[in-house]
C-alpha positions as CSV (number, residue, x, y, z in Angstrom):
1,X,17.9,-22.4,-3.7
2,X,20.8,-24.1,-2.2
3,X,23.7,-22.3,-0.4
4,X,27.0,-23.1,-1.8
5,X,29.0,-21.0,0.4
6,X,28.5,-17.8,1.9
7,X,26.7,-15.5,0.1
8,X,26.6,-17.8,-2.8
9,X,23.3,-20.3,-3.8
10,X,22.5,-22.4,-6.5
11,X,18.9,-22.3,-7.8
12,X,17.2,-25.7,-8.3
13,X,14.7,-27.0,-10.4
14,X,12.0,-25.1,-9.0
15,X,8.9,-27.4,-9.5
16,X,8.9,-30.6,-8.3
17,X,4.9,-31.5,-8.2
18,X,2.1,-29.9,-9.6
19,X,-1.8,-30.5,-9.1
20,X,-3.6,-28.7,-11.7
21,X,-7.4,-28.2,-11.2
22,X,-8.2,-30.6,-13.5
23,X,-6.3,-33.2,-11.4
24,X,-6.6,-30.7,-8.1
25,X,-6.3,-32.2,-4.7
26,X,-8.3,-30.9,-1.8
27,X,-7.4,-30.9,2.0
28,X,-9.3,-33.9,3.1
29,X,-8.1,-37.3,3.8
30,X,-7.0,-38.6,0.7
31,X,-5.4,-35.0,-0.6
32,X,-3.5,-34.6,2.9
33,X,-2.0,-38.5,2.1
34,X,-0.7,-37.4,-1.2
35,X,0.8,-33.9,0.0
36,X,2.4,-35.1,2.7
37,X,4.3,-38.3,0.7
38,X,5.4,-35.5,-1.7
39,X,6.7,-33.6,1.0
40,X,8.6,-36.9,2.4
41,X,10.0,-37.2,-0.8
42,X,11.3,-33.4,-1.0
43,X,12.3,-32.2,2.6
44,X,12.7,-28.8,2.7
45,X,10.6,-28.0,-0.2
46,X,8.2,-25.0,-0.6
47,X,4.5,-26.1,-0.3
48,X,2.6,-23.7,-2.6
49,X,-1.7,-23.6,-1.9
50,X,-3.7,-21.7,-4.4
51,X,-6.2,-21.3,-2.9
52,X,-7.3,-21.3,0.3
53,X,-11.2,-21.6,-0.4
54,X,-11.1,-24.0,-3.7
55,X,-9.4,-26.3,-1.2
56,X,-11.7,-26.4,1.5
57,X,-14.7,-26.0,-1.0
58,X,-15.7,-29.6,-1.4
59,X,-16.0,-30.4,2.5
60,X,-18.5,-28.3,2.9
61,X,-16.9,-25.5,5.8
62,X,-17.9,-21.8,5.7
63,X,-15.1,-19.9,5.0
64,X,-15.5,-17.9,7.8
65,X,-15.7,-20.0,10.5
66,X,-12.9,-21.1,12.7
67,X,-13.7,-24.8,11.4
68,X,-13.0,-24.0,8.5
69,X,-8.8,-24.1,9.6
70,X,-8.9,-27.6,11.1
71,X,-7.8,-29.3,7.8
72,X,-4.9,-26.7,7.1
73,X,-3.5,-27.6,10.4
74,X,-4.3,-31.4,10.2
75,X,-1.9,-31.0,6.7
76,X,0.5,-28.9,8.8
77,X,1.0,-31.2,11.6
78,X,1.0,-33.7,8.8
79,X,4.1,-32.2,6.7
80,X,6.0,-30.7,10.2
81,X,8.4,-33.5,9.8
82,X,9.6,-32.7,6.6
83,X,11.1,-28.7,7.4
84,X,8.7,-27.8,4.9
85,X,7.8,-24.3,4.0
86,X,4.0,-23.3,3.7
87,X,3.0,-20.7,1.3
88,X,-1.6,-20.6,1.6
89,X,-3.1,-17.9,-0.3
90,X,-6.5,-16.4,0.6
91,X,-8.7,-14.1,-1.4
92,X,-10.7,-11.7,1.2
93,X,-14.2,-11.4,0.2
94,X,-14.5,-7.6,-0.8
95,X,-16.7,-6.7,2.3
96,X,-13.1,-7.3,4.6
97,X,-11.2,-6.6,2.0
98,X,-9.4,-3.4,4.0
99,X,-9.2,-5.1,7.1
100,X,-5.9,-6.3,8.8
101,X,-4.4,-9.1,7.0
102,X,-4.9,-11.5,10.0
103,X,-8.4,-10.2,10.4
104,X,-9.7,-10.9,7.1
105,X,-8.0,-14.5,6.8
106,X,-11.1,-16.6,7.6
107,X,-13.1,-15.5,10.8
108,X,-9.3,-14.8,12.3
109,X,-8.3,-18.5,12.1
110,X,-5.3,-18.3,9.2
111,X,-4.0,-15.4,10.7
112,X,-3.7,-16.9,14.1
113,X,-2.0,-19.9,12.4
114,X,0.5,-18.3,10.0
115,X,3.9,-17.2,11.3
116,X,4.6,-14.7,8.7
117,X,1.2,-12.8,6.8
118,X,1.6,-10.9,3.2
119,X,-1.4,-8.8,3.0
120,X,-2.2,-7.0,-0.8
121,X,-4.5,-4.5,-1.9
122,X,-5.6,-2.0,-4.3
123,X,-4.2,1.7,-3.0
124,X,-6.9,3.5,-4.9
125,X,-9.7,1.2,-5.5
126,X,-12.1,4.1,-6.9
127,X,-9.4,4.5,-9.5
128,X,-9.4,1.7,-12.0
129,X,-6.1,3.3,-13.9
130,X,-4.3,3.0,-10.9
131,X,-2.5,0.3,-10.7
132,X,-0.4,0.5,-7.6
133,X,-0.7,-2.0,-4.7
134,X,-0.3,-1.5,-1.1
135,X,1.7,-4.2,0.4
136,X,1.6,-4.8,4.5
137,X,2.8,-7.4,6.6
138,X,2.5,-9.1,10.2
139,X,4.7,-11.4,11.3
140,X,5.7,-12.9,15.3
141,X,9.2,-12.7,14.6
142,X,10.1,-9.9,12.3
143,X,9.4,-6.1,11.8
144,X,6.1,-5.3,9.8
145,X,6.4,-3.5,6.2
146,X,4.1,-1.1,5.1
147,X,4.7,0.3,1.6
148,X,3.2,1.0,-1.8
149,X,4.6,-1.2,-4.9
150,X,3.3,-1.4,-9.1
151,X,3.9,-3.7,-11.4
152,X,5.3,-2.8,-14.1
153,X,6.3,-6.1,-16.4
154,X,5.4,-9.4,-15.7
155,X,7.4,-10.2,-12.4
156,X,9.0,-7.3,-12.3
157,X,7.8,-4.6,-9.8
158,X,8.3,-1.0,-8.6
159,X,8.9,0.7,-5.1
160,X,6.8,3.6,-4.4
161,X,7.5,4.1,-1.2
162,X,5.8,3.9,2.1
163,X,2.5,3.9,2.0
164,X,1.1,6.6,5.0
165,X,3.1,9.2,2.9
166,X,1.5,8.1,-0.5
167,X,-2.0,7.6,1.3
168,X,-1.7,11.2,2.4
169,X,-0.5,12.5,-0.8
170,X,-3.7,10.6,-2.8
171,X,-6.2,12.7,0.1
172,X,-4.0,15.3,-0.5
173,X,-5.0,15.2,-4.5
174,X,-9.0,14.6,-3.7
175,X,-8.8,18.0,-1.3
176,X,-6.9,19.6,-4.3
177,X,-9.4,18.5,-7.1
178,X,-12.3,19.6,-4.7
179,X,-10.7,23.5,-4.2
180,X,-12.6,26.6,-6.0
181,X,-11.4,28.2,-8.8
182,X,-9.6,31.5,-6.7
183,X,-8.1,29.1,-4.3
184,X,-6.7,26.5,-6.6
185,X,-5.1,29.6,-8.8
186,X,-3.4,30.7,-5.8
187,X,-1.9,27.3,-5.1
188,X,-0.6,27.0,-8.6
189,X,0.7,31.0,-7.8
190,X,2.3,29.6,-4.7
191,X,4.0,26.4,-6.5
192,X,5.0,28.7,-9.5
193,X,6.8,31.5,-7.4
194,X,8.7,28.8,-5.3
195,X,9.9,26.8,-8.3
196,X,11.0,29.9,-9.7
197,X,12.4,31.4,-6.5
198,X,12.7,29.0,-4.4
199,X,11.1,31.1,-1.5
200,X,8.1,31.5,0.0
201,X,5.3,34.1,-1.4
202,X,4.1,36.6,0.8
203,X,0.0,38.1,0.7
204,X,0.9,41.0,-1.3
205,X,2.6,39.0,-4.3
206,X,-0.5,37.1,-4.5
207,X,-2.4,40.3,-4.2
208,X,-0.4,41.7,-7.1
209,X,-0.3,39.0,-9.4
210,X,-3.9,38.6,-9.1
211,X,-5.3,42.2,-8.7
212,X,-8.0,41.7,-11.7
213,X,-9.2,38.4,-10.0
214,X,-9.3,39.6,-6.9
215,X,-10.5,42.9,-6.5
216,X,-11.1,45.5,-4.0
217,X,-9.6,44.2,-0.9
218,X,-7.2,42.0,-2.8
219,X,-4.8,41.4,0.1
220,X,-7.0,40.6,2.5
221,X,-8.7,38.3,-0.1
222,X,-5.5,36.9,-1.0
223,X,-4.1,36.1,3.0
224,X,-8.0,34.4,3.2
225,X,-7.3,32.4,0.5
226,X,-3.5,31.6,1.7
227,X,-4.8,30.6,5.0
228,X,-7.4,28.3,3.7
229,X,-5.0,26.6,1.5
230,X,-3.0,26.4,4.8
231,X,-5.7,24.5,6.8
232,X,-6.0,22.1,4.2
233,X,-2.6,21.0,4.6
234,X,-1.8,22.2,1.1
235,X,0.4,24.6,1.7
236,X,2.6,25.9,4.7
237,X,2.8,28.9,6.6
238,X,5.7,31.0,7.9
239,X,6.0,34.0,10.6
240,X,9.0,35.6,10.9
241,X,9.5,38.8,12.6
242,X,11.2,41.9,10.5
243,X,12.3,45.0,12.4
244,X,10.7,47.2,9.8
245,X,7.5,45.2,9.1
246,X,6.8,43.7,12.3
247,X,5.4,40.3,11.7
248,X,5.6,39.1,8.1
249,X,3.9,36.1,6.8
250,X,4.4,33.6,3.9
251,X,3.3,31.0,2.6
252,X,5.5,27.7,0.5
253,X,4.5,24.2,-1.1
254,X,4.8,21.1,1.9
255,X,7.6,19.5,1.6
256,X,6.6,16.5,-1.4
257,X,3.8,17.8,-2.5
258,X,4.9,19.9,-5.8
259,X,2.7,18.0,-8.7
260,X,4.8,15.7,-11.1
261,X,4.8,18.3,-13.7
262,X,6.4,21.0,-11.8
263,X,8.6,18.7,-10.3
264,X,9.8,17.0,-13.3
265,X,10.3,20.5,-14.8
């Protein structure tokens, strides 16, 4: 785009040259010398490579080594003239990637390189449904991002949120799948009565709600239960102190983690 005034651009024609694969360049001699005459042509253009390894391919560099850079910054050098805008992308191979962006980005070498590094991957790879991406950045010069996206039409996309928070609700949902029968009851007790009554539920509710299931000793059953759903991070526990009952505890949902169909209810 072009700025007009303040606040105010006009967007441009946004291809000016493409190279197809069937009339790709790569970054050797004679594919530098055409880039860089397009980029004299169009100063201040966006250079877009796609992809990093099909464009080193043919000379014969590993991938991972930190040779395998020199003809990205032979182009660089090349086009720095020209205020040109360099957009590389770089598929990880699977074994790295979960590792840092700059990391993963041929034996360290492109992330060394790049000013500004866009780092995506699958949030939940064991899930194939789930389609949401988590979406980190690294940059010299400006403050990282961390967040979950999903996209939802063709270029169109979805904010989740940040992603620590949705990490630790997707462990959250494995601990969750992974409870027994008595405790995962009580957890659905616990979210019930606080939707209902907004307050927390206190051993003895539990204990009377669930008398057949429990059995003899059902409070004590019911407080081990609560307590083990607490050290799971599942649910949180309150003290308070009453002048007639001494100390008192209960037990309420953590903050964000209600399931979608209680809290949609």
């Amino acid at each position: 785009m072009v700025r007009k005034d303040l606040d105010n651009y006009k967007t441009c024609d946004p291809v000016v040259k493409l190279y197809t694969r069937e009339h790709g360049l790569h970054l050797d001699e004679a594919g530098i010398e055409k880039i860089t005459a397009d980029c004299e042509a169009n100063p201040g253009a966006v250079l877009v490579l796609d992809a990093f390894l099909s464009l080193i391919q043919p000379l014969g560099l590993d991938s991972d080594s930190e040779g395998a850079v020199e003809p990205l910054q032979n182009l660089l050098e090349s086009i720095a003239p020209f205020n040109i805008t360099t957009v590389l992308l770089h598929h990880s191979s699977k074994s790295r990637a979960h590792e840092r962006a700059s990391n993963a980005a041929a034996g360290r070498g492109l992330g060394r390189m790049a000013s500004h590094v866009v780092n995506l991957h699958w949030l939940n790879p064991d899930n194939k449904e789930d389609q949401r991406v988590r979406l980190t950045t690294e940059g010299r010069s400006s403050r990282s991002v961390d967040c979950v996206i999903e996209q939802v039409d063709r270029a169109i996309w979805s904010m989740h949120g940040d992603s620590s928070t949705i990490s630790e609700q997707l462990d959250l949902s494995k601990v969750r799948a992974k409870l027994s029968e008595r405790h995962s009851n009580v957890l659905s007790l616990v979210e019930q009565h606080w939707m209902l009554t907004d307050r927390a539920i206190e051993p003895g509710e539990v204990a009377e709600q669930m008398a057949e299931e429990l059995g003899n000793n059902a409070r004590q059953k019911a407080l081990q239960a609560l307590d083990a759903l607490a050290n799971k991070r599942l649910v949180e526990k309150l003290t308070r102190s009453d002048h007639k009952r001494g100390k008192v505890v209960s037990f309420q949902p953590l903050k964000g983690q209600l399931p979608e169909s209680w809290r949609c209810a």
